[in-house]
N, C-alpha and C positions, 0 to 999 in steps of 0.2 A: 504493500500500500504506500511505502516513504517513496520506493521507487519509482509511481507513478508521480506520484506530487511535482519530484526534483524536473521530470523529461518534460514537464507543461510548460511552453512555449510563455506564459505570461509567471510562472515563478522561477524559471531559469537566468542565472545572472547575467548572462553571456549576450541573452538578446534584451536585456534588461540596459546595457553599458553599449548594445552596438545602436538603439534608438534613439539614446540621450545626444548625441550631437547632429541627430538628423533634426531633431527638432527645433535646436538653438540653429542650424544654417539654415532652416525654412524662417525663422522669426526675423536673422536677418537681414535676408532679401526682401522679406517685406518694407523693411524700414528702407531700406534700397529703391526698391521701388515707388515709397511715398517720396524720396527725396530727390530723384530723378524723371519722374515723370508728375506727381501728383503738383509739388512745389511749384514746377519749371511751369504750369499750366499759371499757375495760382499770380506767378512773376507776367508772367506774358497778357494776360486779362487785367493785372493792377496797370503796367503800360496804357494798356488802350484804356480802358477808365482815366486814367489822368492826362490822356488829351485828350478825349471826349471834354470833361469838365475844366481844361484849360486851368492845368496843372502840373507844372514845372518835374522833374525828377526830383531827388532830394540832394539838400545841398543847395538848389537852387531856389531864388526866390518865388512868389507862386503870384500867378497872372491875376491882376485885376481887372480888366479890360472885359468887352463886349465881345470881341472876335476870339470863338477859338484858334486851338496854334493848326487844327486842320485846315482852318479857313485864312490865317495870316499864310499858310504854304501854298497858299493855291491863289494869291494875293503877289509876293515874291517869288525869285529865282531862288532867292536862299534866304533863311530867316532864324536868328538863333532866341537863344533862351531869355528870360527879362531877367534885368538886371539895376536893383534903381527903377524900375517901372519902364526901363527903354530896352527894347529890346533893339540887336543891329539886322539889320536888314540889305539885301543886295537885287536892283532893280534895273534892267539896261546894263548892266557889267558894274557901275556904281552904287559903294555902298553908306547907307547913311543911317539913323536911329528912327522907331517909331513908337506910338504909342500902345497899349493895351488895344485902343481899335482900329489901327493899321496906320493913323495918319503921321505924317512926318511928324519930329520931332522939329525940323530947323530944315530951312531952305539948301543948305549947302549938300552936297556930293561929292565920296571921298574914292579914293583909288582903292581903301581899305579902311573898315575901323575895328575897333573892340570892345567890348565890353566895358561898362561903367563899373567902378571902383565903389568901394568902402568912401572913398573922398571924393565921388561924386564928377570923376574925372575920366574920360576912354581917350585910346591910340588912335592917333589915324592917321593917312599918309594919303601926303599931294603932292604928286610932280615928283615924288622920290623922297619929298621930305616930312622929315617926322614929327608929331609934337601932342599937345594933349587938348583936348576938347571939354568946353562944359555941357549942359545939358541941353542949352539953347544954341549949341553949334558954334559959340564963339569961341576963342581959339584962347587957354589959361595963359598963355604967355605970348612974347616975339620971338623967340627964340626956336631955332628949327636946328633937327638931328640927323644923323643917319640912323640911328634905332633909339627905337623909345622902347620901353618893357611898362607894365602896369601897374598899378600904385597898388603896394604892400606894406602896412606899417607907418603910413603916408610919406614913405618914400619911392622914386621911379627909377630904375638901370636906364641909365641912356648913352650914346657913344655919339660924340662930335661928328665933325668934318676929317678930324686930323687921327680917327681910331683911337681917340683916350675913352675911357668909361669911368663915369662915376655914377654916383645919384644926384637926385635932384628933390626938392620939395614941391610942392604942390602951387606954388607960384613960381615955378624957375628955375630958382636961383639954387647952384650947389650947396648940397648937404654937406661938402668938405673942401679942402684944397688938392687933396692927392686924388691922383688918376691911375689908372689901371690896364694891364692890356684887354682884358675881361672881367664882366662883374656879373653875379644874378640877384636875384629878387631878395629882401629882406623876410626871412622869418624865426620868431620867435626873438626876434630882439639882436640876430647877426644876417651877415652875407657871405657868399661866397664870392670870393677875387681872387683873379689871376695878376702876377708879378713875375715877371724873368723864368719863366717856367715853374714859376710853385706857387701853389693855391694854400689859402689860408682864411678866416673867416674875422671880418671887422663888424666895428658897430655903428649904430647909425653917424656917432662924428667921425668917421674915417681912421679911428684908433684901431690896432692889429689886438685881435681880441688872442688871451694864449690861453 
């Protein structure tokens, strides 16, 4: 009678230890599968809901305006995110800022622009030259660049005529005296700049930060 007991396929330890990780690799896969297909659905439906209802990604500001961003694309050749309430826009090969309901921001047309800043500032480019814009198209400064970079920490990387780079502030005028053969964007209270082939990081007065 023990004999039989032991050979029962459900008190035998053998198949008792060979079901135990079938089980745990089917529960697996399921979670596999919710995160590969269930998720990826869930991601792709939040997208179109948020330009249906004319609503930025995250990270980006969210549209006030009357026009959805399906109806600003179908308005422009190319149309990016708002930013400061303007979003940039490209029409006829010329690009310029518009509103929440498509209409210009400012009479003017640029060769290129960029997105409005924390400081209330974007890049643009005429005729090859660079500089900053306010909201109403007028131009922050007189001063013109070969590259301007965009206001971080409300300071701007920008490079002469003659290839020096420094920053700049929000009216112009240099953030330092020294210049650089390359510089990037401020964050977190430093920059990255190039010197004689070695890269180091300064702060916004132009001190070598160690």
């Amino acid at each position: 009678m023990q004999a039989q007991t032991d050979d029962h396929p459900r008190q035998n330890s053998a198949y008792r230890f060979t079901r135990t990780p079938k089980r745990a690799f089917h529960t697996e896969c399921f979670f596999c599968f919710l995160k590969r297909h269930i998720l990826k659905y869930f991601y792709r439906y939040a997208i179109v809901w948020a330009d249906r209802c004319n609503v930025n990604p995250p990270g980006k500001e969210q549209t006030m305006g009357k026009k959805t961003r399906l109806e600003l694309q179908a308005m422009f050749e190319r149309v990016g995110y708002f930013y400061q309430r303007l979003a940039r826009a490209c029409k006829d090969g010329k690009w310029f800022h518009v509103h929440p309901d498509g209409t210009p921001a400012y009479e003017q047309r640029y060769n290129y622009v960029g997105d409005f800043s924390d400081e209330g500032l974007a890049q643009v480019c005429e005729d090859g030259k660079w500089f900053h814009i306010r909201p109403n198209g007028a131009p922050a400064y007189e001063q013109r660049y070969k590259v301007v970079g965009s206001f971080s920490e409300g300071l701007a990387h920008v490079c002469d005529k003659n290839g020096r780079h420094f920053h700049i502030r929000p009216d112009g005028t240099p953030a330092y005296e020294q210049t650089y053969d390359n510089a990037g964007p401020f964050s977190k209270g430093l920059a990255l700049v190039w010197r004689d082939s070695k890269q180091f990081h300064i702060s916004p007065d132009g001190t070598r930060a160690e």
